[in-house]
ROFI-657520 format. One record per residue (C-alpha): residue number from 1; residue in three letters; x, y, z. Coordinates in steps of 0.2 Angstrom, whole numbers, plus 2048, in hexadecimal, padded with zeros to 3 digits. Each point is the difference from the previous one (the first is absolute). Example, Ala and Ser with C-alpha at 12.3 -4.5 7.8 and 13.67 -1.06 7.14 Angstrom:
residues 2
+-----+--------+-----+-----+-----+
: num : residu :  c1 :  c2 :  c3 :
+-----+--------+-----+-----+-----+
:   1 :    ALA : 83E : 7EA : 827 :
:   2 :    SER : 806 : 811 : 7FD :
+-----+--------+-----+-----+-----+
This chain:
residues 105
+-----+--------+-----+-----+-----+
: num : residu :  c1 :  c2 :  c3 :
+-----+--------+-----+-----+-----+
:   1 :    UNK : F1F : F18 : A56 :
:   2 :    UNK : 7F7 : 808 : 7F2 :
:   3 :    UNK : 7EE : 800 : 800 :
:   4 :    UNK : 803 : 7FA : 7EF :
:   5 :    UNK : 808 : 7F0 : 807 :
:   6 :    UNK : 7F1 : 7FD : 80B :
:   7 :    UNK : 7F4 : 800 : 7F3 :
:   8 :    UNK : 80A : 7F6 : 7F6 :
:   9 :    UNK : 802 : 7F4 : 80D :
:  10 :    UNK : 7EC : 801 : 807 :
:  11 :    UNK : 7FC : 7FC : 7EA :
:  12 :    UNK : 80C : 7F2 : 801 :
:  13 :    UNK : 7FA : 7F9 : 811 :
:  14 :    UNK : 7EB : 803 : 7F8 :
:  15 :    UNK : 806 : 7F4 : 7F1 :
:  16 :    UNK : 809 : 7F4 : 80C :
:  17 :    UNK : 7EE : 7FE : 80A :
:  18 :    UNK : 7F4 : 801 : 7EF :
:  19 :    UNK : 80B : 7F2 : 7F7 :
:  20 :    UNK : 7FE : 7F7 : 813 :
:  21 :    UNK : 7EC : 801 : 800 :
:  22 :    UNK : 7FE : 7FC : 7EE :
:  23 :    UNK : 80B : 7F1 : 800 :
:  24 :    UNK : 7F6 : 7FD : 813 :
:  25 :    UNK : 7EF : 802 : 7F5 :
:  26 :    UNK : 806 : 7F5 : 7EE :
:  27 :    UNK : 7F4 : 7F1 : 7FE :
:  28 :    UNK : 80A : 7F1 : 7FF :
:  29 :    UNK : 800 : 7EF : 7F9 :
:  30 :    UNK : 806 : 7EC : 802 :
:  31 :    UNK : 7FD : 7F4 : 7F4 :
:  32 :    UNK : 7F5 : 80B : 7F9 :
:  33 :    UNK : 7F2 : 801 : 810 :
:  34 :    UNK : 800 : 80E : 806 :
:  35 :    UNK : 80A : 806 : 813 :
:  36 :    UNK : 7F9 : 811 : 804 :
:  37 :    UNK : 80C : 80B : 803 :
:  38 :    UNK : 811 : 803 : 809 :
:  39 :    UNK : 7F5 : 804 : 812 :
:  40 :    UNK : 7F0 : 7FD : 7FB :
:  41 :    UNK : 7FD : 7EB : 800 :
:  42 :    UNK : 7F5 : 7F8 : 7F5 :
:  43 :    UNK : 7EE : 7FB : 802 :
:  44 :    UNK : 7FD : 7F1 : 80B :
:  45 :    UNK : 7F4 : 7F9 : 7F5 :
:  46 :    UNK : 80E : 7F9 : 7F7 :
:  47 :    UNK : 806 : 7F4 : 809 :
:  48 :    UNK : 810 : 7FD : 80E :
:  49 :    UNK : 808 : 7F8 : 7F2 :
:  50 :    UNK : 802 : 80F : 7F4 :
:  51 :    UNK : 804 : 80D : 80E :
:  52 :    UNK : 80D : 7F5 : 806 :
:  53 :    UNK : 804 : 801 : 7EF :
:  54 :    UNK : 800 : 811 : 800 :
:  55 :    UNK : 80B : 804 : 810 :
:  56 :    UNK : 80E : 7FE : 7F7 :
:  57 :    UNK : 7FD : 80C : 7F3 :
:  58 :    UNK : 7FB : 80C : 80D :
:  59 :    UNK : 80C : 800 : 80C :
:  60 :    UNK : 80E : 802 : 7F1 :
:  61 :    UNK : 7F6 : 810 : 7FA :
:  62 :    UNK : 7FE : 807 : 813 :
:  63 :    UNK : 814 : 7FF : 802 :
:  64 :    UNK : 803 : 80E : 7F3 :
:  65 :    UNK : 7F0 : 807 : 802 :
:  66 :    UNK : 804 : 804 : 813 :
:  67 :    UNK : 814 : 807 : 7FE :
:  68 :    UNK : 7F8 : 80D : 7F2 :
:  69 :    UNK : 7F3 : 805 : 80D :
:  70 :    UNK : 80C : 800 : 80F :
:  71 :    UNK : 80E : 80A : 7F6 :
:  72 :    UNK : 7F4 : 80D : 7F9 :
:  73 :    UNK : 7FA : 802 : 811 :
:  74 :    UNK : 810 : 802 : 809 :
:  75 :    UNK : 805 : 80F : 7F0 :
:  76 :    UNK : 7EE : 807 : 805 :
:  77 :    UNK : 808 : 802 : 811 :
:  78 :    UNK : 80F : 802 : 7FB :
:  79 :    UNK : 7FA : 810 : 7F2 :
:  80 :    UNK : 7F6 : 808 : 811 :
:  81 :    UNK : 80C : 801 : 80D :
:  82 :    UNK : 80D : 808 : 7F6 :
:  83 :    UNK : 7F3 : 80C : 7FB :
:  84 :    UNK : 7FD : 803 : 810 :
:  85 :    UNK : 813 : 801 : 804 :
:  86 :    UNK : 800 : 80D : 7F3 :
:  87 :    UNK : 7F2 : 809 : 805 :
:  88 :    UNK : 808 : 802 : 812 :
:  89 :    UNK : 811 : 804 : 7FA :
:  90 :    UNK : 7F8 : 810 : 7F6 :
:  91 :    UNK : 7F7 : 804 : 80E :
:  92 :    UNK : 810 : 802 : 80B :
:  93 :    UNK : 809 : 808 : 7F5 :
:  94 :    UNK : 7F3 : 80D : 7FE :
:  95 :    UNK : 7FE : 802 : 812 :
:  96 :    UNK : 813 : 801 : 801 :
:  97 :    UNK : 800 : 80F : 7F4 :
:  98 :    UNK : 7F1 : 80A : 809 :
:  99 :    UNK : 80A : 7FF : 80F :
: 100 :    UNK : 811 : 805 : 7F8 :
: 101 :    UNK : 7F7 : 810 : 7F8 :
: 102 :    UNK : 801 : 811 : 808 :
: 103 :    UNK : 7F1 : 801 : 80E :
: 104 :    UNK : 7F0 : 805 : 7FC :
: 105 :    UNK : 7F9 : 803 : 80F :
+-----+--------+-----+-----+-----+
């Protein structure tokens, strides 16, 4: 695979994980009080009531919230072994080439 393709697929993974985190980090809202965020609970100042309220809301936004994460980090992975692959098919092949040349020695 083209270094190229890994790149392109490293980028892709980066914007899987960054729309992950800012969807993780988005303030959110019921009923107009607000929740906190995706992973970060609201205050308990503000009651059981309304974080119960909340839970809802919350655990809707951690659903997509934690597949965007997971499948940018699984292209991340993904984007490095096969350059790794790569790097150690190029270094074979060069080895193989050394060793088919006339001797040096």
């Amino acid at each position: 695979m083209s270094s190229r393709a890994i790149a392109f697929i490293a980028f892709i993974a980066l914007l899987f994980i960054g729309a992950g985190v800012l969807a993780g980090v988005m303030p959110l809202t019921e009923g107009g009080s607000e929740c906190g965020s995706a992973f970060v609970s609201p205050s308990l100042a503000a009651g059981q009531d309304h974080v119960n309220e909340c839970e809802d809301v919350r655990n809707l936004v951690q659903i997509p919230t934690t597949i965007l994460l997971a499948v940018g980090g699984v292209l991340l992975l993904a984007a490095f072994f096969l350059d790794v692959r790569s790097t150690v098919e190029r270094h074979r092949r060069e080895e193989e080439q050394q060793s088919a040349a006339p001797g040096d020695s």
